[in-house]
C-alpha positions as CSV (number, residue, x, y, z in Angstrom):
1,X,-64.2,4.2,24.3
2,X,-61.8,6.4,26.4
3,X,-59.4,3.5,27.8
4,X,-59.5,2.5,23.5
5,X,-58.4,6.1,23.0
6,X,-55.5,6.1,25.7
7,X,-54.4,2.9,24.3
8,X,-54.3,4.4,20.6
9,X,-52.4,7.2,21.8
10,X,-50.2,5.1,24.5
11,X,-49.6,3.1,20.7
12,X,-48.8,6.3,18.7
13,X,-46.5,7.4,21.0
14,X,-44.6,4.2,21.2
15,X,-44.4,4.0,17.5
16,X,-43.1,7.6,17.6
17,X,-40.3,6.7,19.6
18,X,-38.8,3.8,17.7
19,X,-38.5,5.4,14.7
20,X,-35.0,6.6,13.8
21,X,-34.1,9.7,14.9
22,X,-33.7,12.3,11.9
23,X,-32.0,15.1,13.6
24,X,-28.5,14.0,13.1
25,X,-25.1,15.1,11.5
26,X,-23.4,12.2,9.9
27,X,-19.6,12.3,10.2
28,X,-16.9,11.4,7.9
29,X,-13.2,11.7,8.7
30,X,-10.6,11.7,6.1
31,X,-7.2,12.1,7.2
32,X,-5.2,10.0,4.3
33,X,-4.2,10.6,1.0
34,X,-7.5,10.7,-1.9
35,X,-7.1,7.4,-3.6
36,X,-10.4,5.4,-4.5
37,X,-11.0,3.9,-1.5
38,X,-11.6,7.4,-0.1
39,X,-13.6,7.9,-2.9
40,X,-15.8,4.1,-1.5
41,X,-15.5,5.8,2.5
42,X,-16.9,9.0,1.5
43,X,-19.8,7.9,-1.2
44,X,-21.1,5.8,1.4
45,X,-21.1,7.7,4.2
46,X,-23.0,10.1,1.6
47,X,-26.1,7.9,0.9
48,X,-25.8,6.5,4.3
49,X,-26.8,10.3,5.6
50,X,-29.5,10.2,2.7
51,X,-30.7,7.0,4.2
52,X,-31.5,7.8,7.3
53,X,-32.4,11.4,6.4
54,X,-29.6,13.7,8.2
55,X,-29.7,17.5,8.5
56,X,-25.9,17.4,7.2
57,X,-23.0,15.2,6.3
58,X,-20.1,16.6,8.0
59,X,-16.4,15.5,6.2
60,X,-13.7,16.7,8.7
61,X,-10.5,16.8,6.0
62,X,-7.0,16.6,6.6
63,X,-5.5,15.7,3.4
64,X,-2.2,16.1,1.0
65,X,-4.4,15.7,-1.9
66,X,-4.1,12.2,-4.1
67,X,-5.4,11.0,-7.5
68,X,-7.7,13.6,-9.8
69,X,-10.1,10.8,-10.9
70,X,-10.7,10.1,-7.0
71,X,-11.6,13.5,-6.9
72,X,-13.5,14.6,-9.3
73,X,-15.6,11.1,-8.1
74,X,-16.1,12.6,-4.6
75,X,-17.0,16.0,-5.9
76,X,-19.6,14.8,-8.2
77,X,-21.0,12.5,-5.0
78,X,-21.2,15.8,-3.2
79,X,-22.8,17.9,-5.9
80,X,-25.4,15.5,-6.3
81,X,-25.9,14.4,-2.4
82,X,-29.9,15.3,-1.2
83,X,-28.1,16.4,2.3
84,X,-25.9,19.6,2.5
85,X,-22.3,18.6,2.7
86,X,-20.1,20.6,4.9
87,X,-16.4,20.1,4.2
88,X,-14.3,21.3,7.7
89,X,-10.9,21.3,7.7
90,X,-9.3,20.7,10.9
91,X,-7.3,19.9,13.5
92,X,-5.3,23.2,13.9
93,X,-2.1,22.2,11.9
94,X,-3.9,20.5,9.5
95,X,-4.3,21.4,5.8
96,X,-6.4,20.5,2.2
97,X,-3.7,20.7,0.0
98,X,-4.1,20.2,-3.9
99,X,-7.2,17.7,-3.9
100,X,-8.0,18.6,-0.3
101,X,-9.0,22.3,-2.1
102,X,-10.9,21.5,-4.8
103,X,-13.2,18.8,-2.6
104,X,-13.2,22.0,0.3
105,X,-14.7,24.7,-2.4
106,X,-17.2,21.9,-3.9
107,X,-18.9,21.8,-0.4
108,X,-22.5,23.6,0.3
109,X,-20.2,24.9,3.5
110,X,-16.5,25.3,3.3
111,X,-14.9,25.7,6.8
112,X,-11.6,25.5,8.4
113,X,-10.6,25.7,11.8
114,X,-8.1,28.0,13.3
115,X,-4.1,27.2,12.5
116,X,-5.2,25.6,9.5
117,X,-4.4,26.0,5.4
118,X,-5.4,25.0,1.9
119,X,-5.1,25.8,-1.4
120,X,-1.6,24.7,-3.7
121,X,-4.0,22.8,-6.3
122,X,-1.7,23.2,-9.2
123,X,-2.3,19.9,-11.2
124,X,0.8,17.7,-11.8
125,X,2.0,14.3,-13.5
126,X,2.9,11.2,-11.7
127,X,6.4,11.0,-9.9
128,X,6.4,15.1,-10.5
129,X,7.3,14.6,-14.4
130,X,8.3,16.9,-16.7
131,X,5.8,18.3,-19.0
132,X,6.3,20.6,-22.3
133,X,4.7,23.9,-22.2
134,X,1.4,22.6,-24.4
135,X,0.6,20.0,-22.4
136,X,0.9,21.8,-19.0
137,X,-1.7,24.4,-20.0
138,X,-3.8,22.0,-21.3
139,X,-3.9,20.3,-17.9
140,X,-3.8,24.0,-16.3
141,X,-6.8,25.1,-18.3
142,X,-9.1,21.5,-17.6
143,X,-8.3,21.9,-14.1
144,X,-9.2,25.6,-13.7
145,X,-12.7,25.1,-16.1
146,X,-13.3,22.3,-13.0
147,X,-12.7,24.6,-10.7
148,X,-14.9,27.5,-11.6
149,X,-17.5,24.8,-12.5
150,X,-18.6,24.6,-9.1
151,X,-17.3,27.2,-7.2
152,X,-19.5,30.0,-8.9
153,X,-22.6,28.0,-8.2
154,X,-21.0,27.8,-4.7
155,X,-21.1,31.3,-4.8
156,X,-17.3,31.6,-4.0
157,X,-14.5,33.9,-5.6
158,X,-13.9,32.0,-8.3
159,X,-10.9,34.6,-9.0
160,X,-9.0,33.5,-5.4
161,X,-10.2,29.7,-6.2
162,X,-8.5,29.7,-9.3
163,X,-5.3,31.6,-8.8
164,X,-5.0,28.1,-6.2
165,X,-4.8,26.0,-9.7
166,X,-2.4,28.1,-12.0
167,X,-0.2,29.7,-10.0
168,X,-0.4,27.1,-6.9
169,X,-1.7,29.7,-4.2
170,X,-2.3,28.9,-0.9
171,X,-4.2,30.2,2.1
172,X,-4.6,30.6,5.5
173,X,-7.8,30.2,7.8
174,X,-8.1,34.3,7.5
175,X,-6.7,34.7,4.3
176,X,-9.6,31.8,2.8
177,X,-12.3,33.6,4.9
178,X,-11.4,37.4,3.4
179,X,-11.1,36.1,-0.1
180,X,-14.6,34.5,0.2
181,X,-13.3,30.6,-0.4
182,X,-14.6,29.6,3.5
183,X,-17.7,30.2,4.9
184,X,-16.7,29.7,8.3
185,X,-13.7,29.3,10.9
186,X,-14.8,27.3,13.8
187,X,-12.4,26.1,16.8
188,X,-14.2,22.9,17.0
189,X,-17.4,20.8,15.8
190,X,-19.5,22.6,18.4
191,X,-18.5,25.6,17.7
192,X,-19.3,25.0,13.4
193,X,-22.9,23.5,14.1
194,X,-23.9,26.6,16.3
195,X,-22.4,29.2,13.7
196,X,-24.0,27.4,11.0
197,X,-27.2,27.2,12.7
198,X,-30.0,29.0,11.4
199,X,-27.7,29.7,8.7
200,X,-29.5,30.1,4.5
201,X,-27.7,27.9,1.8
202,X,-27.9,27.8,-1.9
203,X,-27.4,24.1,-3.0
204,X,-25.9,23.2,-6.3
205,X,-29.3,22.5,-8.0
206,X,-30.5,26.2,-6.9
207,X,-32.9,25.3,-4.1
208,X,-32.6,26.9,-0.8
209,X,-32.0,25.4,2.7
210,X,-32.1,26.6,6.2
211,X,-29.6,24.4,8.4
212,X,-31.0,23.7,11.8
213,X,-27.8,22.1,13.6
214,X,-26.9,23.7,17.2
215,X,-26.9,21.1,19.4
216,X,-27.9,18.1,17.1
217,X,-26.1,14.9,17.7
218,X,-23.0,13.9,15.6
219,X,-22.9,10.2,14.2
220,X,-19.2,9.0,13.4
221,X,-19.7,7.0,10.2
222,X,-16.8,4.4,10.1
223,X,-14.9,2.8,7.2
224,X,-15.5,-1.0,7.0
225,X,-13.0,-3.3,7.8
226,X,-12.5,-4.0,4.1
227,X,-11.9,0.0,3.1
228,X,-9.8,0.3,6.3
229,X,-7.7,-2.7,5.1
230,X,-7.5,-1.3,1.5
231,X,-6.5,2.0,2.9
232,X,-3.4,0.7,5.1
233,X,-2.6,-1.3,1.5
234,X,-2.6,1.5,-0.5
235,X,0.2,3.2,1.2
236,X,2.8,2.5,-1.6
237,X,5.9,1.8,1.1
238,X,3.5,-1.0,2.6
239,X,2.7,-2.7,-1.0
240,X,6.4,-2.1,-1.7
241,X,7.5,-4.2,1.6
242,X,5.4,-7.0,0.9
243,X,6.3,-7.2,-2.7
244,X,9.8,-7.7,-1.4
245,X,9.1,-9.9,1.5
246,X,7.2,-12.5,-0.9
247,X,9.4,-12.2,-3.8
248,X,12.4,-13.2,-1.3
249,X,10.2,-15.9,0.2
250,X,9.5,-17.6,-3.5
251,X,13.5,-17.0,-3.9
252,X,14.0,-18.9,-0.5
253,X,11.0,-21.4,-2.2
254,X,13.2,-22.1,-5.5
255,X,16.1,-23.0,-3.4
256,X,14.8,-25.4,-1.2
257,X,12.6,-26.9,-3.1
258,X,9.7,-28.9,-0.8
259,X,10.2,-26.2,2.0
260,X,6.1,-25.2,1.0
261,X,6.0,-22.4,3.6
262,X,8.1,-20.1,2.0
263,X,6.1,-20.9,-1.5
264,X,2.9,-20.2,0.2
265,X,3.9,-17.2,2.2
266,X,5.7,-15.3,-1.4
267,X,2.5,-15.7,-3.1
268,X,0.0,-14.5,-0.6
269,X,2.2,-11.0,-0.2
270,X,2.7,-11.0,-3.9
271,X,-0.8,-11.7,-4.8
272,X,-1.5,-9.3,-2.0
273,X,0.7,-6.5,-3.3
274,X,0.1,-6.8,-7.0
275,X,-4.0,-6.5,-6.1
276,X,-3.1,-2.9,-4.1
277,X,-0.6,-1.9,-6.9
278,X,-3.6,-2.3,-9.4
279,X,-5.7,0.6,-8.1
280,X,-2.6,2.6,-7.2
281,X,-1.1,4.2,-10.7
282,X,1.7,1.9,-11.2
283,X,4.3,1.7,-13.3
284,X,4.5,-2.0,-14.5
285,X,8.2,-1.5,-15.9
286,X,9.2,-1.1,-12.4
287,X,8.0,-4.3,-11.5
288,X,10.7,-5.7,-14.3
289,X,12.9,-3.6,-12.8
290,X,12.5,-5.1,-9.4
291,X,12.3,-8.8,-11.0
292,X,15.5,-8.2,-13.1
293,X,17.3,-6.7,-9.9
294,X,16.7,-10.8,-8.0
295,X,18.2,-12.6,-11.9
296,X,21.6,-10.6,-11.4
297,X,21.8,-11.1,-7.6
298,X,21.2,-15.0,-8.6
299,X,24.1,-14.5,-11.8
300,X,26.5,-12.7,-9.2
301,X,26.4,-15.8,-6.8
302,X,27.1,-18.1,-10.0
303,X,29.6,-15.9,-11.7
304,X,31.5,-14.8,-9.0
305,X,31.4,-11.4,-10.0
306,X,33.2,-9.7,-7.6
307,X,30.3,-7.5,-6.6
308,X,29.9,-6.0,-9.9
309,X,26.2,-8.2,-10.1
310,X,25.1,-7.5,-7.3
311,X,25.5,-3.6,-6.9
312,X,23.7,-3.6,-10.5
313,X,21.1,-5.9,-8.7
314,X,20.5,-3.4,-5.7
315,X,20.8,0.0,-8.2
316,X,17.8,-2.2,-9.9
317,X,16.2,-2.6,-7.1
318,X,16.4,0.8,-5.9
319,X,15.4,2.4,-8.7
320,X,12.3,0.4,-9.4
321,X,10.9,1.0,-6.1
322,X,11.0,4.9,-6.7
323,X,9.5,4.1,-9.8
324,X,7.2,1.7,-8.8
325,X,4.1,3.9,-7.6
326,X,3.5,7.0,-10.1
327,X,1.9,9.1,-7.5
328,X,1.1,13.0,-8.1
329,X,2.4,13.7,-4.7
330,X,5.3,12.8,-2.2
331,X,3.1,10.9,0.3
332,X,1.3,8.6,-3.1
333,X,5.0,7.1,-4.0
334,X,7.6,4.9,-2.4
335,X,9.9,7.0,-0.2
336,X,13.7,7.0,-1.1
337,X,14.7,5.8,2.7
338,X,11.9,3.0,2.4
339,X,13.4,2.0,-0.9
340,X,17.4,1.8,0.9
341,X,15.9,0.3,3.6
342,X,14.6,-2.7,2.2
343,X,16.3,-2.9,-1.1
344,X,20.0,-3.3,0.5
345,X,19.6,-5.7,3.2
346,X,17.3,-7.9,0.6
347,X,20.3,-7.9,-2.0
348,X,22.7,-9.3,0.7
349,X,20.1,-11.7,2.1
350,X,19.7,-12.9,-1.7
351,X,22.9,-13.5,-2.2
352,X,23.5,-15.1,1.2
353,X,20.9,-17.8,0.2
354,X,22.0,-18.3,-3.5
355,X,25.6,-18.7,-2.3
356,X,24.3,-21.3,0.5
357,X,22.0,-23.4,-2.4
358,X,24.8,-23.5,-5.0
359,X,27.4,-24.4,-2.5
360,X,25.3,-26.9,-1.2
361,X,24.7,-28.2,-4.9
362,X,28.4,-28.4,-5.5
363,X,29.3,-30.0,-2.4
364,X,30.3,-34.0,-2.6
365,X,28.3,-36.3,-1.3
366,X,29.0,-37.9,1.8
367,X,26.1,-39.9,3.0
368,X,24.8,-43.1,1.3
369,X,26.3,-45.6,-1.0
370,X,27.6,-42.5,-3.0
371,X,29.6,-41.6,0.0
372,X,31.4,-44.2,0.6
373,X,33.3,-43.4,-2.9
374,X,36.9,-41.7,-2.2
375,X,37.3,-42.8,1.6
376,X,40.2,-44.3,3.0
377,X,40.5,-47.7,5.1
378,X,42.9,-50.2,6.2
379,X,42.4,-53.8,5.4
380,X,41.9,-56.1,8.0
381,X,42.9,-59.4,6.4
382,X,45.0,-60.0,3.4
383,X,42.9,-59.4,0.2
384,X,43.8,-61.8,-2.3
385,X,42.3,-60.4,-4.2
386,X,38.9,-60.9,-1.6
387,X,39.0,-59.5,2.1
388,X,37.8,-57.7,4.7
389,X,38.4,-53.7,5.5
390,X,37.4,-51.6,8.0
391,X,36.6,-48.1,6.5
392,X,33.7,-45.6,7.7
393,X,33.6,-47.5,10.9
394,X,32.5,-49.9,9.5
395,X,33.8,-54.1,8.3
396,X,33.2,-54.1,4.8
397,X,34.1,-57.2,1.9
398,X,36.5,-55.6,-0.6
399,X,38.4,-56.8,-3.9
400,X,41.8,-55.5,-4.4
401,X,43.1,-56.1,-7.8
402,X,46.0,-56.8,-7.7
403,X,45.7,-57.3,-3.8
404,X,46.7,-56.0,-0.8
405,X,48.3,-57.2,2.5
406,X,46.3,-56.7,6.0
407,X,47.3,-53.3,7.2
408,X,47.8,-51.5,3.9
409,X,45.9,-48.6,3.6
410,X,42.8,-48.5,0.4
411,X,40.6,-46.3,-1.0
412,X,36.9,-47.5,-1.9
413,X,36.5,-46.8,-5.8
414,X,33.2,-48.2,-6.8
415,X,30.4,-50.1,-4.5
416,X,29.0,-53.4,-6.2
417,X,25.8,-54.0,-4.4
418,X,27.3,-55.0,-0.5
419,X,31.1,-55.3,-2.2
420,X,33.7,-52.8,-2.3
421,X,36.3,-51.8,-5.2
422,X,39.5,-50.3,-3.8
423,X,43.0,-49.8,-4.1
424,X,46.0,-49.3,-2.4
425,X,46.8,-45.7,-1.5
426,X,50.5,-46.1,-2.6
């Protein structure tokens, strides 16, 4: 009965130890613009913490800010999440600008390290438009109600938090900790998980938590390769370059027909750049923009336009790449040297290649029976009006109406099956 009971307790133990361990802080890093596959990164990293039952999700932020639906997505994850979210902005020159803020002051713990700043949350239109003074306090006043929708349960100054939204304030590490909109500076994760230890939260629902995290171990929770993927695509100057490269390659495709690798190449970037344009906000006009600028680069090659074509063509082109991506920030649209840089040397290299095809096109025809109309030979016996001459390298029969004597110089006219036409020269 006693070596049964060792065993059961040998057993127990055992069991004990294989079982996932729950004292853990998941991590989440966000260095990027928000955009919705931020929005994918974080809401899984959220339930994955839920999953395996973590004292804390951690979101290390370093952000610009991005797209409001993205954030008011990740917010709502993080009002709802079962595990206390702790938003830390770091490294020391880092900041959570505009988006960055509001998903900081939604956090159970806001922190920020040393050297660091947020705030600037002033909502604005794509591309930085103009708006008339109705609609901008409309979007000033549904911006600040979000605001304060949170941040008072947060128990924050919704005052300081605010002032961030209509008159774009922004903070430093000690300015955000005297105002009350941080909870904590910490120099590093260490540091944060022992200053928060011990530490008494409200959550959003009103229930109470104690956070237990000195010393607990921190698990990095990575994008998947498919997020990581969408991530490097949604950088607008990436889906802008390979929109280019494959519409040049289908230009290249249409030119020399049968080529194939050109065709196939265009529509994989196309198809591959139109699928990343579609979650960015895009302006589809610019696309026409883009398309129109390749017809007049095509129309100055076949109209000889003296440039006048093309520099429309490259304006077109230029244009519609600052256009393309209607970001609400610098960083979510095509930069202005990205758009020079591609858009001037893919004018002259579509030019280059119409000018080659339609040369080509016009060009006579100098292999084949077709060739051999308009060269010059010499006949080698008297034609009468039947011979022999000797043109392309080559002994031919030839009639020569009226005739020719051996010597004289022809020129073929028309081929009849293996017999030549010709004439004399003079």
């Amino acid at each position: 009965m006693k070596h049964s009971a060792h065993i059961a307790i040998a057993f127990l133990a055992l069991l004990c130890t294989s079982l996932p361990s729950h004292a853990q802080v998941v991590l989440i890093k966000v260095n990027d613009t928000i955009h919705p596959v931020t929005d994918e990164y974080i809401g899984r990293g959220i339930e994955h913490a839920r999953e395996i039952k973590a004292d804390a999700v951690l979101i290390e932020l370093r952000t610009p800010g991005g797209l409001l639906d993205s954030t008011r997505s990740i917010i709502s994850k993080i009002l709802a999440s079962d595990v206390p979210v702790i938003v830390y902005v770091t490294p020391s020159g880092g900041f959570a600008a505009s988006a960055g803020f509001f998903i900081l002051q939604s956090a159970d713990v806001a922190a920020m390290s040393p050297g660091t700043n947020t705030g600037a949350a002033h909502p604005v239109l794509g591309g930085g438009a103009k708006v008339d003074d109705v609609m901008k306090s409309k979007m000033e006043n549904d911006a600040a109600a979000f605001m304060r929708s949170f941040v008072s349960k947060r128990g924050r100054n919704v005052e300081a938090a605010e002032s961030a939204v209509r008159e774009s304030k922004s903070f430093t590490e000690q300015e955000a900790i005297d105002k009350h909109l941080v909870d904590v500076v910490a120099k590093d994760e260490a540091d944060l998980l022992r200053q928060l230890d011990g530490r008494k939260i409200t959550r959003f629902n009103g229930s109470t938590v104690t956070l237990h995290l000195a010393g607990k171990p921190i698990l990095p929770f990575e994008m998947s390769l498919k997020q990581r993927l969408l991530g490097f695509l949604m950088d607008p100057n990436v889906s802008f370059v390979l929109l280019a490269i494959g519409m040049l390659a289908l230009y290249a495709e249409f030119n020399h027909p049968g080529a194939v690798v050109p065709g196939v190449v265009g529509i994989v970037f196309i198809v591959i750049a139109v699928f990343a344009l579609n979650i960015l906000p895009t302006r589809f006009a610019a696309l026409g923009m883009i398309v129109g600028a390749f017809a007049l680069f095509a129309l100055e090659v076949k109209y000889a336009a003296h440039g006048a074509l093309g520099i429309g063509g490259t304006v077109l082109m230029v244009l519609g790449a600052l256009m393309l991506v209607d970001g609400p920030i610098p960083e979510m649209r095509v930069r202005p040297a990205v758009a020079l840089a591609v858009s001037l040397p893919l004018a002259g290299i579509t030019v280059f290649l119409m000018n080659i095809a339609l040369r080509a096109r016009r060009s006579k025809i100098t292999t084949g029976a077709q060739g051999m109309i308009g060269q010059v030979g010499r006949a080698q016996t008297a034609l009468a009006p039947t011979g022999k001459i000797f043109v392309h390298g080559e002994l031919w029969n030839a009639v020569c109406l009226p005739g020719a004597e051996a010597g004289d110089e022809v020129i073929v006219t028309k081929i009849d099956g293996l017999e030549l036409q010709v004439q004399k020269t003079h």
